[in-house]
BARODREN-227802 format. One line per field, with one value per residue (C-alpha): residue number from 1; x, y, z; chain; residue in one letter. Coordinates in pm, whole numbers, plus 50000, padded with zeros to 5 digits. Layout:
REM residues N
k c(NUM ...) $
px c(X ...) $
py c(Y ...) $
pz c(Z ...) $
c c(A ...) $
r c(A ...) $
REM end
This chain:
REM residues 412
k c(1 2 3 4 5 6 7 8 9 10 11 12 13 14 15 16 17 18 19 20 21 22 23 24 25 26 27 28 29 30 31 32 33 34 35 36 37 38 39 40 41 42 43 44 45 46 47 48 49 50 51 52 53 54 55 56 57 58 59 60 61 62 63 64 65 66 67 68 69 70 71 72 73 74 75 76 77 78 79 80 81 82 83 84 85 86 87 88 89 90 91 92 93 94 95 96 97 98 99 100 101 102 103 104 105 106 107 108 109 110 111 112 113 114 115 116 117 118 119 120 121 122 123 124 125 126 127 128 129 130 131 132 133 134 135 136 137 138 139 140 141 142 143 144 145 146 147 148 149 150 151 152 153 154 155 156 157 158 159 160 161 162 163 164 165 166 167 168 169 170 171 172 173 174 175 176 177 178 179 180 181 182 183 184 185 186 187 188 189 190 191 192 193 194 195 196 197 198 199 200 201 202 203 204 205 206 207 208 209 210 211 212 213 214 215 216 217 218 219 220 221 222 223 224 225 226 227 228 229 230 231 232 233 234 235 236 237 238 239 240 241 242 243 244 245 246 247 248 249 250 251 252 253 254 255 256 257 258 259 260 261 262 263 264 265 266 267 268 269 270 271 272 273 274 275 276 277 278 279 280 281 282 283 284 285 286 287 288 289 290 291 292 293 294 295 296 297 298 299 300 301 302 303 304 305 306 307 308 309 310 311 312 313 314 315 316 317 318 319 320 321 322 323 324 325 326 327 328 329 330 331 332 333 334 335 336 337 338 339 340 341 342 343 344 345 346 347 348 349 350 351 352 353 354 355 356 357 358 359 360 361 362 363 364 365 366 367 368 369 370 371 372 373 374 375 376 377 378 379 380 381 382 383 384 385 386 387 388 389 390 391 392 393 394 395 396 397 398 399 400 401 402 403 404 405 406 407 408 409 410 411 412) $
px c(91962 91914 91912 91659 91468 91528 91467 91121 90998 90998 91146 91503 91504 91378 91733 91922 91644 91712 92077 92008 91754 92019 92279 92083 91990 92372 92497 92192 92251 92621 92505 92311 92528 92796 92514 92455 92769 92842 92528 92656 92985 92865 92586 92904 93049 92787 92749 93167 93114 92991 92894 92934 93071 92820 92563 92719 92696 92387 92253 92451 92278 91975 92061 92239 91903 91726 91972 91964 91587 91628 91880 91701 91373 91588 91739 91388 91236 91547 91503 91122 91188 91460 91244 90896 91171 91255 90883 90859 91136 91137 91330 91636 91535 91775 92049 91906 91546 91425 91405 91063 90698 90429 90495 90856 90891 91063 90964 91160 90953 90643 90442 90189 89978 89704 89384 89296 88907 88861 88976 88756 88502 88308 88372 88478 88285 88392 88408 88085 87866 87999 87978 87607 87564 87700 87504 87854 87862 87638 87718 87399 87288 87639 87606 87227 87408 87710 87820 88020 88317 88133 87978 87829 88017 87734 87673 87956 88136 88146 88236 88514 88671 88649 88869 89142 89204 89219 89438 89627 89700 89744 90079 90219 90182 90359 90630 90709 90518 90283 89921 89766 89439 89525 89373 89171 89218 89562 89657 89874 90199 90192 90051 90300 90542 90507 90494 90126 90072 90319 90242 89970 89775 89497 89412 89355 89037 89040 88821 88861 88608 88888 89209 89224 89312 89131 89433 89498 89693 89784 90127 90087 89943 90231 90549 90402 90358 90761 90745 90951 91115 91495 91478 91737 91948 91862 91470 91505 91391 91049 90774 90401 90075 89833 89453 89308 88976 89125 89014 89151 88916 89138 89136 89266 89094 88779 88680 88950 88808 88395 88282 88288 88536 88895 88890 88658 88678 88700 88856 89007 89388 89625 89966 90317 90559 90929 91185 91544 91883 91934 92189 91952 91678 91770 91761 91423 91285 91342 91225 90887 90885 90911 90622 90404 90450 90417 90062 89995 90089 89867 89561 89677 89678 89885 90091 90414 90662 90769 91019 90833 91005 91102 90831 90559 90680 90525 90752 90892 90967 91298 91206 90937 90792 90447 90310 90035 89785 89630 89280 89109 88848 89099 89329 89587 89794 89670 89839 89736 90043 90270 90652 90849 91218 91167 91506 91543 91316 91023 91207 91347 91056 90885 91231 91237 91593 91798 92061 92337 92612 92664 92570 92201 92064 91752 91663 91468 91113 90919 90573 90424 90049 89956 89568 89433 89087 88848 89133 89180 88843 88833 89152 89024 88635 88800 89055 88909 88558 88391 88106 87786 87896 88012 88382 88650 88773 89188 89261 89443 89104 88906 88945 88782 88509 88423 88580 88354 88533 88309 88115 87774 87527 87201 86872 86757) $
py c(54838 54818 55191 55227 54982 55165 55486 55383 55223 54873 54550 54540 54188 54133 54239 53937 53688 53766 53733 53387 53269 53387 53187 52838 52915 52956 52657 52451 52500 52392 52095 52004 52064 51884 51572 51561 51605 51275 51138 51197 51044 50730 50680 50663 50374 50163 50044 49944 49720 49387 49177 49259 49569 49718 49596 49839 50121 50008 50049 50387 50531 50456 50661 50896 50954 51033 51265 51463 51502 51612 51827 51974 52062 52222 52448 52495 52557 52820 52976 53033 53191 53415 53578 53608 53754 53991 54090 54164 54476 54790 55006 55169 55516 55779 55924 56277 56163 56332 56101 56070 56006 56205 56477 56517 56629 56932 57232 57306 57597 57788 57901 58169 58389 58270 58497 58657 58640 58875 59122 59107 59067 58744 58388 58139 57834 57454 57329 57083 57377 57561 57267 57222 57595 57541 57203 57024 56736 56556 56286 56255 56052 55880 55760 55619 55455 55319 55374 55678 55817 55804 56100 56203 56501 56693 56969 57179 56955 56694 56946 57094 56732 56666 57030 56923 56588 56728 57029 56779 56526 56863 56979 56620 56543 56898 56799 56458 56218 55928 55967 55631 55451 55194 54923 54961 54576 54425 54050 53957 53990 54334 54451 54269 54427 54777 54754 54761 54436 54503 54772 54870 54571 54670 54973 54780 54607 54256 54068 53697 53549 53639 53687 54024 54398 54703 54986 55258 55453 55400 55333 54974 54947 55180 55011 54649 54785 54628 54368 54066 54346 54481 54776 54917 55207 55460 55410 55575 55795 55673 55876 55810 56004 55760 55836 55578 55539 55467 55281 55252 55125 55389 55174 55336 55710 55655 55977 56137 56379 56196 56560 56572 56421 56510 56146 55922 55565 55615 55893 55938 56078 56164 56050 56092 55745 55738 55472 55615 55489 55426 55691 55949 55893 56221 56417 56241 56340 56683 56662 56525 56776 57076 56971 56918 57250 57395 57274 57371 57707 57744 57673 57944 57734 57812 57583 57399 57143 56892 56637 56322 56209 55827 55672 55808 55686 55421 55099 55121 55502 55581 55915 56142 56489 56627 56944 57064 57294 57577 57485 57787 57632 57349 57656 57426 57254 56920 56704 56736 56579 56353 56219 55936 55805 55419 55346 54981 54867 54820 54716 54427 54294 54317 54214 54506 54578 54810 54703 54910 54803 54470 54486 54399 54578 54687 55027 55312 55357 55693 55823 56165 56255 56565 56574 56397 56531 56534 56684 56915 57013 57094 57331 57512 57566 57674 57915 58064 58121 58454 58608 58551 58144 58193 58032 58209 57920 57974 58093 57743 57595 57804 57628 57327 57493 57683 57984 58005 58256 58205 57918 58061 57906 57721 57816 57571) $
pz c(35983 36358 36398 36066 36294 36611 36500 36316 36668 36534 36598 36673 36718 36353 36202 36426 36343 35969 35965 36194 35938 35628 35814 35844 35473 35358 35541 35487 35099 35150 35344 35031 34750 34936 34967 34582 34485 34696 34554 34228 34302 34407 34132 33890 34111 34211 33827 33822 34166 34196 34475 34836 34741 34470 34771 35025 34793 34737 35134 35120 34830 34966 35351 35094 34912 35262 35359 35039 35074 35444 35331 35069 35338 35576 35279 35138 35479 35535 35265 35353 35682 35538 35321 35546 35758 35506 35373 35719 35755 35670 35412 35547 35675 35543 35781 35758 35839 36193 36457 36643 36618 36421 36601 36556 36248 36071 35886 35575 35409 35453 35102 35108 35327 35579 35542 35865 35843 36113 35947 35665 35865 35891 36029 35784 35741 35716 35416 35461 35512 35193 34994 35097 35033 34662 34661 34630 34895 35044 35314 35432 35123 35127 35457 35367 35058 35205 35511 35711 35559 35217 35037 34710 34489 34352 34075 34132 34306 34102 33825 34111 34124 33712 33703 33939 33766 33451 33578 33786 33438 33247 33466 33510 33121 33078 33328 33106 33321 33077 33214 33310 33401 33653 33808 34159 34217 34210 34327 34674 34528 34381 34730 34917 34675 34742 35086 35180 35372 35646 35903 35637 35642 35819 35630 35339 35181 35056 34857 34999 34676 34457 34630 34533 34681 34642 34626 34845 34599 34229 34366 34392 34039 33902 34088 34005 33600 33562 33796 33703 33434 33353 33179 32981 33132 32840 32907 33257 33403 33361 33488 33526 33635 33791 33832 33994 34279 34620 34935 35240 35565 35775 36081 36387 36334 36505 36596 36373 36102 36131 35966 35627 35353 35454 35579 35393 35259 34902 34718 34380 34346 34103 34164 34031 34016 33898 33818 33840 33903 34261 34289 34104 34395 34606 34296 34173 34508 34539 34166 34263 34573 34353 34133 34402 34506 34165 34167 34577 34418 34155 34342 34581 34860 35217 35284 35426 35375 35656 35674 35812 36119 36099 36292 36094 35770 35569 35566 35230 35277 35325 35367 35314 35282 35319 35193 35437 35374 35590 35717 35830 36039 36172 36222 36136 35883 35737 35501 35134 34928 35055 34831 34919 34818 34853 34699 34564 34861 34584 34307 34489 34642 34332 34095 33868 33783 33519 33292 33241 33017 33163 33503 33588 33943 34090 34061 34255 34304 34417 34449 34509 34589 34340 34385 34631 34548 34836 35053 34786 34761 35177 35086 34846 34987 35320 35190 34855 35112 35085 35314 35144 35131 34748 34673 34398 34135 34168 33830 33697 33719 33521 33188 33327 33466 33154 33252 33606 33843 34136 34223 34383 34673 34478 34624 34905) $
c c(A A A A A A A A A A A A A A A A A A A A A A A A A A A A A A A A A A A A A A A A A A A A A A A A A A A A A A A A A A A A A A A A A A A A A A A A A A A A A A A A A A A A A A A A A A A A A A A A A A A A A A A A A A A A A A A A A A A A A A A A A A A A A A A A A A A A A A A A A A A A A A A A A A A A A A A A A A A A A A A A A A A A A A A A A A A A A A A A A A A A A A A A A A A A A A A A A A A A A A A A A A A A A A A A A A A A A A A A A A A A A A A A A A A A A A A A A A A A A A A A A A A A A A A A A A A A A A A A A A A A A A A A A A A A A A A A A A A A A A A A A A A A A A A A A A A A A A A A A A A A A A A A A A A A A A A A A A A A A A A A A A A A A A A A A A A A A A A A A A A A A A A A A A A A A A A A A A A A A A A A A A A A A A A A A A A A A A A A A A A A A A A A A A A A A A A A A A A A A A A A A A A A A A A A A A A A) $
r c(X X X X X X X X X X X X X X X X X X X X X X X X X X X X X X X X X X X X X X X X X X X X X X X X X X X X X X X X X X X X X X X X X X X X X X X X X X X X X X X X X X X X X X X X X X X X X X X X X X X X X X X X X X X X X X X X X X X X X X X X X X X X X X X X X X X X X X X X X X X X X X X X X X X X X X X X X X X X X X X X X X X X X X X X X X X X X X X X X X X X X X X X X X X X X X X X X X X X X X X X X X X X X X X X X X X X X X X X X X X X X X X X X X X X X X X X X X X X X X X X X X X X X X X X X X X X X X X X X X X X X X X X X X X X X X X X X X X X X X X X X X X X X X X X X X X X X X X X X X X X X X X X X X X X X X X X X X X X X X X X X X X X X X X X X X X X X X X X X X X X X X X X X X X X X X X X X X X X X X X X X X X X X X X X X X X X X X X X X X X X X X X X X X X X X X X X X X X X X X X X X X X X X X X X X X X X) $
REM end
């Protein structure tokens, strides 16, 4: 655990001050079982004795009884610090992960062929200029309404975003995952739960009225669904396909991505979530890798897969790989789907656990973006681009677009 923390760039410290806090909370709960057990002892006495003698037992029942109830705030305020301690660190980063920052990570594959736009002649535009072309986005009117980082999907756009969700449900529900509707506000302990009050924290909006979180992801809805559950060993793998309205305040990226909506405040997303046996996890993974690529594929997309390097992943990652697609005018990859292995880091926080045979334990948890949408939408405008501003629809869209192949600039 000291290298998981090393390697991640946290607190080293953390993992001594946890065992430190553990160990006052072990003895302390000797200390006071050994009390009330003495306690107990003499209460059977002191009605046998008389005189003098019931009187001392008497005067040490009552110094008992205070040292019982000191005992038993020392093991309760143990206990306390043991587990803020323990909300505090992070999942165990697997052995294989890369060591490093965000820059430090590892290619595994490369999918696809990046269009040289020079050779067809013409300069590709960004996707905020197409989408005003095809009368798609409009952030002008967003930021009137709301704020920066928000934006309006319009005509085509908002038709663009319907497609991929229903594209997106339409391959997960194929693949065996239940879709679901979740919640966009969740209460303290399903946030904490998950992960997402930690290092996270201050990425996420809270509404102070009500105690209550808006979500980042349908993850937290999805892995807080069993909380305080054991399921039955026959009933897993479990699978679910989340779409869900997202929020995040993305503190920290001032400056980062101001133009347009690859980095907004509110976005809607479609996301896979699994319960396995912890020893299936790997397996699940890979599982959850492969579909996301399946669907990067159909939308004939460019793109790669990278092994997160530890410090960049989220605390309850163990570890974690990112499909990035090609961005013409960023002339660079950017991260469209991201799946993570959080073992039995979720599942204990939040006390879900499996029973199998006789045995109860906690068991795995993972998550994997399919379509985040308005980074999906940036993808596709960029790359399926043609000269005269027009965009082709990749062929697994068409259905739910009513058969459009090409989605044409409106008149100003």
């Amino acid at each position: 655990m000291r290298a998981s923390q090393r390697a991640r760039g946290e607190d080293v410290a953390l993992v001594d001050a946890l065992l430190s806090a553990d160990e006052r909370r072990r003895s302390s709960g000797v200390r006071f079982d050994e009390l009330r057990a003495e306690q107990k002892s003499l209460g059977k006495l002191i009605p046998k004795a008389s005189g003098d003698e019931k009187a001392e037992l008497l005067d040490k029942a009552g110094r008992l009884a205070a040292d019982v109830k000191a005992a038993d705030a020392d093991r309760d305020a143990a206990a306390a610090e043991t587990q803020e301690l323990l909300l505090r660190l992070a999942n165990l980063v697997h052995p294989d992960v890369p060591v490093g920052g965000e820059e430090d990570f590892v290619t595994l594959e490369t999918h696809g062929t990046v269009r040289d736009f020079g050779a067809e002649g013409f300069v590709p535009k960004d996707h905020l200029e197409l989408g005003q072309l095809l009368g798609a986005i409009d952030v002008e009117r967003g930021a009137k309404v709301s704020g920066s980082r928000f934006y309006f999907l319009t005509g085509v756009g908002a038709l663009l975003e319907l497609a991929l969700v229903n594209a997106a449900m339409a391959q997960a529900t194929a693949a065996g995952f239940t879709p679901m509707l979740t919640p966009a506000l969740v209460r303290p302990q399903s946030m904490a739960g998950t992960g997402f009050l930690g290092q996270a924290a201050q990425d996420v909006y809270h509404l102070d009225k009500d105690d209550l979180y808006l979500v980042g992801t349908s993850e937290v809805a999805l892995a807080a669904y069993h909380m305080d559950e054991i399921i039955d060993a026959d009933r897993l793998p479990l699978r679910y396909a989340g779409f869900s309205p997202c929020f995040r305040r993305e503190a920290g990226s001032h400056g980062k991505d101001t133009r347009g909506i690859f980095r907004v405040h509110q976005f809607d997303k479609v996301e896979m979530f699994s319960y396995v046996a912890p020893e299936d996890s790997q397996a699940e993974h890979q599982r959850l890798l492969e579909w996301e690529k399946q669907w990067l594929t159909s939308l004939e997309l460019p793109f790669r897969v990278i092994d997160v390097a530890s410090g960049d992943l989220g605390s309850s990652a163990a570890r974690k790989y990112d499909c990035e697609a090609w961005i013409p005018t960023q002339g660079k990859y950017r991260e469209l789907t991201s799946t993570s292995d959080c073992t039995e880091f979720q599942s204990r926080r939040l006390s879900i656990r499996v029973r199998d045979g006789k045995q109860v334990r906690p068991l795995a948890t993972l998550n994997g973006t399919l379509c985040a949408v308005p980074r999906t939408i940036v993808a596709i405008l960029e790359n399926h681009q043609q000269a005269d501003g027009s965009v082709r629809v990749p062929e697994v869209l068409r259905p739910y677009l009513g058969g459009r192949e090409i989605l044409e600039p409106v008149a100003k």
